[in-house]
C-alpha positions in Angstrom: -27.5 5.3 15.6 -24.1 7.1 16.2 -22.9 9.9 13.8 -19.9 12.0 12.9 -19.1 14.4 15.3 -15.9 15.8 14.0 -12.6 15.4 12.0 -9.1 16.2 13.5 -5.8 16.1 11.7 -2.6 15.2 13.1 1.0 15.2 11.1 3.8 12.6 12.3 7.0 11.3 11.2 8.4 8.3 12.3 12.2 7.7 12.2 13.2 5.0 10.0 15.2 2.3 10.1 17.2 2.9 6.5 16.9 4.8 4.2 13.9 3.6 1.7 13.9 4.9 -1.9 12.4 3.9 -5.4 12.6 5.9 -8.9 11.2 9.1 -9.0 10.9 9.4 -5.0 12.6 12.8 -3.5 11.1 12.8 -0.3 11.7 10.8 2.8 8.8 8.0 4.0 7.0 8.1 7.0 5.9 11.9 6.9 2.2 11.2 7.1 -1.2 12.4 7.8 -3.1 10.7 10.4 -7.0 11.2 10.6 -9.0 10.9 14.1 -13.0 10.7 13.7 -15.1 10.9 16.9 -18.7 9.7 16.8 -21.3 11.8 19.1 -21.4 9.1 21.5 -17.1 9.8 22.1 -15.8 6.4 20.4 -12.7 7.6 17.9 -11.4 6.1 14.3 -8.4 6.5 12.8 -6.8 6.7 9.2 -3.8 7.9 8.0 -2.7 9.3 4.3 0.5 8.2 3.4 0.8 11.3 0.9 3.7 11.9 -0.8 4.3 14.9 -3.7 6.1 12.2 -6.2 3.5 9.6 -5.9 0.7 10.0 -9.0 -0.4 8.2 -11.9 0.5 7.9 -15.6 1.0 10.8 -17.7 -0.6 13.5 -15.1 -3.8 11.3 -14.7 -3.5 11.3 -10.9 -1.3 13.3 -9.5 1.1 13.5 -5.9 -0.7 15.0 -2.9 1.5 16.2 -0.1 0.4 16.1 3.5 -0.2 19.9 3.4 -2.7 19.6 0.4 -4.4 16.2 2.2 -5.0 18.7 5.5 -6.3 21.0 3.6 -8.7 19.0 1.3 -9.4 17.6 4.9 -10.4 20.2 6.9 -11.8 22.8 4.3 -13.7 20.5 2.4 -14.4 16.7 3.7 -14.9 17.2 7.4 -17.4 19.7 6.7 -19.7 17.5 4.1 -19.4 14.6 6.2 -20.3 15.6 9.9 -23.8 14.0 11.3 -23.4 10.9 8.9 -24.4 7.9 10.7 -21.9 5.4 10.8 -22.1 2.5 8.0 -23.2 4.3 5.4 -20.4 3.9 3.7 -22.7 5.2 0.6 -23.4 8.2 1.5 -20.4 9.0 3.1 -18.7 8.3 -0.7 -21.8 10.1 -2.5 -20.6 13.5 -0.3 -17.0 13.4 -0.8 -17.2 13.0 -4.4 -20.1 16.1 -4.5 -18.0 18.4 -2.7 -14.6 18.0 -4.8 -12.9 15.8 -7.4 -10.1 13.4 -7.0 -8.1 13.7 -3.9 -8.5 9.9 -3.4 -5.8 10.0 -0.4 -7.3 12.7 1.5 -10.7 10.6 1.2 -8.9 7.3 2.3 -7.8 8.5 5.1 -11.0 9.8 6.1 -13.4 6.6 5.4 -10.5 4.6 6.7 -11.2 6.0 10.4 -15.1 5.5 9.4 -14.5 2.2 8.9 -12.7 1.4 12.5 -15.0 3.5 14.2 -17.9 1.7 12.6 -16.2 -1.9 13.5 -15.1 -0.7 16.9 -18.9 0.5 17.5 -20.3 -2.7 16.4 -17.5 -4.8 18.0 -16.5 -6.5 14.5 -13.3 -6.2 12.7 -13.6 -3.8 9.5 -12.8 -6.7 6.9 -16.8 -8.3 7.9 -18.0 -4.3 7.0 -16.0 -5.2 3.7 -17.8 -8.8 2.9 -16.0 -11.5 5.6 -12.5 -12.8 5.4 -11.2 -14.4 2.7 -7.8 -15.8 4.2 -6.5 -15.2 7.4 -2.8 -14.5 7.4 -1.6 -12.2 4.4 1.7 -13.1 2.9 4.4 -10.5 3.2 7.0 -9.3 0.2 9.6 -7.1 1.6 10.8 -4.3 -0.5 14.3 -4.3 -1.5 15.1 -0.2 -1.8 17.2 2.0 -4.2 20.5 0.1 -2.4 24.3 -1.0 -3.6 24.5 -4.1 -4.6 26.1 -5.3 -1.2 23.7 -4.0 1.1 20.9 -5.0 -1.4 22.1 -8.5 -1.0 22.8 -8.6 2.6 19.2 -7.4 3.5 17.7 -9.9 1.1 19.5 -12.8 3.0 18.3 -11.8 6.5 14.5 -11.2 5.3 14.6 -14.4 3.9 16.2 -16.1 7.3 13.3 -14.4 8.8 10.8 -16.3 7.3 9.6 -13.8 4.1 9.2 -15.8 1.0 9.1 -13.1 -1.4 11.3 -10.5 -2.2 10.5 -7.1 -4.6 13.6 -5.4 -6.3 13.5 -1.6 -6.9 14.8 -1.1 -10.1 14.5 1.6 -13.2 17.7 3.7 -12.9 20.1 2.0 -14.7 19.8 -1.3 -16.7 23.3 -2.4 -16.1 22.9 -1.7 -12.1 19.2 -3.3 -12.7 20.7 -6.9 -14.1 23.6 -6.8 -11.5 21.6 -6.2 -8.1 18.8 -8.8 -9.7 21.7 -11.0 -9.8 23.5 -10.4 -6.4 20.0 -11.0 -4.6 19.4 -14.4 -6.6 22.7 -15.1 -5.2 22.2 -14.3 -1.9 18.8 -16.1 -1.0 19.5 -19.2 -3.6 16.2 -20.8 -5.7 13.6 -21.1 -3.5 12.4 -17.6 -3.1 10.5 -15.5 -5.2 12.0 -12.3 -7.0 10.0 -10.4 -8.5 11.1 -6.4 -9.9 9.7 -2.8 -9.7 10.8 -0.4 -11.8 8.2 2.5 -10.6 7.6 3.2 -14.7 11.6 4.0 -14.8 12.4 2.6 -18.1 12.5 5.4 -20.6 10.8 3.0 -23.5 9.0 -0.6 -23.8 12.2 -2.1 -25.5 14.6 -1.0 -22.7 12.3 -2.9 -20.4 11.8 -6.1 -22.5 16.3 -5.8 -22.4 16.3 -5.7 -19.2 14.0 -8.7 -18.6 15.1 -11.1 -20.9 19.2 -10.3 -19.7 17.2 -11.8 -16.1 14.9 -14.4 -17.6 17.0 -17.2 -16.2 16.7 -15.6 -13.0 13.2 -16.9 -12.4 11.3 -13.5 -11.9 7.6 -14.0 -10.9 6.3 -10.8 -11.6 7.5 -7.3 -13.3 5.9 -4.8 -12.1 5.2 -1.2 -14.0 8.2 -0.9 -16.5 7.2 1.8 -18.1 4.6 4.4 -17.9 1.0 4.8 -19.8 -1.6 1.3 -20.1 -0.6 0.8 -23.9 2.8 0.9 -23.4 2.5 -1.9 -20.6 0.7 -4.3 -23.1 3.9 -4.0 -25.5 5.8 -5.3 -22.9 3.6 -7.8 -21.2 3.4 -9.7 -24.8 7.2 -9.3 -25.0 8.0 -11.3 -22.1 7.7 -14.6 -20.5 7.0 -13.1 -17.2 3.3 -11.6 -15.7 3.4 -7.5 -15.9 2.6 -6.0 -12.6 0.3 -2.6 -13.5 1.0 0.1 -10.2 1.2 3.4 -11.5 -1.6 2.5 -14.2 -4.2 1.0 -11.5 -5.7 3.4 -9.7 -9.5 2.9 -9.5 -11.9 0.0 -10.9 -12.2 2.1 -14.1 -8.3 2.0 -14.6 -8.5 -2.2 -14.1 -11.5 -2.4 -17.0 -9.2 -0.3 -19.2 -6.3 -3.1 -18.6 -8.0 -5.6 -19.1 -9.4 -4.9 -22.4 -6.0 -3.8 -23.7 -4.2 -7.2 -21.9 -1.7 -4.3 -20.2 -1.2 -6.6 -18.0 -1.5 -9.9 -15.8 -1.8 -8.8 -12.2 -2.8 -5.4 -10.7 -1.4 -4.0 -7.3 -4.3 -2.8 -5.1 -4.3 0.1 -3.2 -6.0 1.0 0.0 -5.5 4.8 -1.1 -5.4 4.9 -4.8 -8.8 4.2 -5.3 -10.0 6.4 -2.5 -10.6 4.2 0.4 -11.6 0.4 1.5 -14.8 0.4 -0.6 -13.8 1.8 -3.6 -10.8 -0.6 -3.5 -13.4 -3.3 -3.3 -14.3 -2.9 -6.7 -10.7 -2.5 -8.0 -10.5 -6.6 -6.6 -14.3 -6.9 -8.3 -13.5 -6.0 -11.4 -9.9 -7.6 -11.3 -11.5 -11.0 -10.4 -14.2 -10.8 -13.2 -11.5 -10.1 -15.6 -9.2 -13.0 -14.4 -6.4 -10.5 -13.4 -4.6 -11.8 -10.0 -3.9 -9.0 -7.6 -1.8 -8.3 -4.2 -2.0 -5.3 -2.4 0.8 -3.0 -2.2 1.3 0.7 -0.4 3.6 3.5 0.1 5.0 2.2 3.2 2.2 3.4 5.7 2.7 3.7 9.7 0.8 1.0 11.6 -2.4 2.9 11.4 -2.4 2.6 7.3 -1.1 -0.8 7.6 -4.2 -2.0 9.2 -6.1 -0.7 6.6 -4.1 -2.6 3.7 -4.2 -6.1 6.1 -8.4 -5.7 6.6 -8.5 -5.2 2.5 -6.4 -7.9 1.8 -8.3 -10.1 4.1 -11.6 -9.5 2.9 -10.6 -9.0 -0.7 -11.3 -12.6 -2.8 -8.8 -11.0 -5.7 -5.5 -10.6 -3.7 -4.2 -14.0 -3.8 0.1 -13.2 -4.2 1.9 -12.1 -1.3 1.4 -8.2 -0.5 3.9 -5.3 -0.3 3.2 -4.4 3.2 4.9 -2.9 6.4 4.9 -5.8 9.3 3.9 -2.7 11.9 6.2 -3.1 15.3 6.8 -0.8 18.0 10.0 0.0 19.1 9.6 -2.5 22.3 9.2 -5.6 19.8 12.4 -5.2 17.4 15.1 -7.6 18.1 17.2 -6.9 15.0 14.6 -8.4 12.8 14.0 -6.3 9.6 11.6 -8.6 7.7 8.9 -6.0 6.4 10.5 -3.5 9.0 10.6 0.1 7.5 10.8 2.3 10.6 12.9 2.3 14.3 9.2 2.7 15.5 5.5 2.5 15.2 2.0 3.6 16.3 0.2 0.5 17.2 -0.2 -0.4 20.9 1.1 -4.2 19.7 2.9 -5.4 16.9 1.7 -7.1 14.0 2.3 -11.0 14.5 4.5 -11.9 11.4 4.1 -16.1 11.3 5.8 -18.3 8.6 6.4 -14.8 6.6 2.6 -13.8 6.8 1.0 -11.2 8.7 -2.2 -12.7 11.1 -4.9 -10.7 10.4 -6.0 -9.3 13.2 -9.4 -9.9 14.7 -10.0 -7.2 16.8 -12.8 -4.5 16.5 -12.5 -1.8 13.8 -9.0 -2.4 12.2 -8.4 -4.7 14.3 -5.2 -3.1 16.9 -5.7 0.0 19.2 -3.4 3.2 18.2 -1.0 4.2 20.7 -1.9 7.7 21.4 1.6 8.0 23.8 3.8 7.2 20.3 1.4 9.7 18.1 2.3 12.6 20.6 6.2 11.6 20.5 6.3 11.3 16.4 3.9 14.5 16.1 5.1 17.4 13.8 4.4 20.6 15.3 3.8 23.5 12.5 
């Protein structure tokens, strides 16, 4: 059976296509750490990290890695404990992450994320069967409205939605009064039949800001609001407050995080991660416990290249628990944009092909491993040289 031969490392930055910001962020997307796994018999995997120093949990209880600490948690500390595991043993390979250090779960992603396409690619499956079978086969798409004026805000939203996307998420949780008014221009722009829904990236400074904020919108038809504010017992005072489901982000992290929700009714619906949790299996049990606990789920990201991308599109695929639409990139190269931005967050992409957006949802590919080659050309043209 084939085993881990080595680990490599490689830093990229794509260019893209606007700028793309949310509360809290002070660092550009798309400057990300890809992972490349060879086996002993010469077949590669790839992951990616899509690490960024702002990004962390409530209160200090996760914190932002940067692609400089993911490299190094990488090469001093993961590729050494996990060289000669066979592939599919998913087990193990957790067991000796988690025995050589704590936490990190972005470093560890993006290592079991290139285990899990080798492993398909070597036994000519795609990685959502490794993960259970596929539960649906084209993932909805919600594109994500940035930190932008109200006119650009509203002119974005009404191409997406001539594009096809059905589902639109707001950034808000910088100003209340700016908040109301872009919620408003977007209604405006794309009319009743899409859905809105509202991220505030825990912005709001207290649970009755939030609950303002909301009920100033509440005939604008919001389906979700996702992380108001920050900590798990503040989220519950506004999730009884309001008509609409509360989104937890910032307070979902691993499967641990989701039993804590639930038993505090925080919230309705959690945002899975491919990363949060630590990787594919570990996000598993974030949907397991989710669906036992009759919370609904999507799966959202922090706006990954293509080679991340396939790893959110295999987990909502195989995961029964993500049944909205999911925050995620629709991955195209350079050679496939024709002015469409629908889910387009960068002039360029990694993948050999690009994702095939139908009727606003991604087809879930059904190619080996995650399911699209990597373009090892584009990787050498985006590669940051130290």
């Amino acid at each position: 059976m084939p085993a881990i031969k080595s680990v490599e490392t490689i830093l990229v930055q794509l260019p893209t296509r606007r700028e793309h910001k949310w509360t809290g962020l002070t660092e550009p997307i798309g400057r990300y750490l890809l992972t490349r796994i060879t086996d002993d018999s010469g077949h590669v995997g790839w992951g990616e990290a899509p690490a960024l120093k702002d990004w962390g949990g409530e209160y200090g209880r996760y914190f932002g890695e940067s692609t400089l600490i993911v490299r190094t948690i990488i090469q001093n500390y993961l590729a050494p404990a996990i060289v000669g595991i066979e592939l599919g043993n998913f087990v193990d390979l957790h067991a000796r992450m988690d025995a050589v250090i704590k936490g990190y779960p972005y470093a560890k992603a993006a290592v079991e994320f290139a285990v899990y396409d080798l492993t398909g690619r070597w036994l000519g499956i795609p990685a959502h069967v490794l993960l259970g079978g596929r539960a649906r086969a084209a993932i909805a798409v919600t594109h994500s409205i940035g930190l932008l004026s109200l006119e650009d805000a509203a002119k974005e939203a009404a191409q997406v939605v001539s594009e096809g996307i059905k589902t639109l998420k707001i950034k808000v949780g910088v100003d209340s009064r700016r908040d109301i008014a872009v919620v408003r221009a977007v209604r405006a722009a794309v009319g009743e039949d899409t859905q809105l829904c509202m991220d505030a990236n825990e912005g709001y400074k207290t649970p009755g800001e939030a609950i303002a904020v909301f009920r100033a919108l509440e005939d604008q038809r919001i389906q979700y609001f996702e992380q108001p504010v920050m900590g798990i017992e503040r989220l519950a005072k506004v999730a009884r407050a309001i008509s609409a489901p509360v989104m937890a982000d910032e307070s979902a992290w691993n499967a641990h995080d989701a039993v804590q929700i639930a038993q505090a009714d925080a919230a309705q619906i959690v945002s899975i991660y491919t990363t949060k949790a630590g990787g594919l299996y570990k996000a598993m049990e974030v949907g397991a416990v989710c669906r036992a606990a009759g919370l609904v789920c999507n799966v959202n990201g922090s706006v990954e290249t293509g080679v991340g991308n396939l790893a959110n599109i295999q987990l909502a695929a195989a995961s029964p628990a993500v049944t909205l639409s999911c925050v995620v990139p629709v991955s195209t190269p350079a050679e496939a944009q024709h002015g469409q931005i629908g889910g387009i967050y960068y002039r360029d992409d990694l993948l050999v092909e690009p994702m095939r957006l139908i009727d606003g949802a991604i087809e879930v590919p059904a190619g080996p491993g995650m399911g699209i080659d990597v373009d090892p050309k584009k990787i050498e043209t985006y590669r940051v040289r130290d």
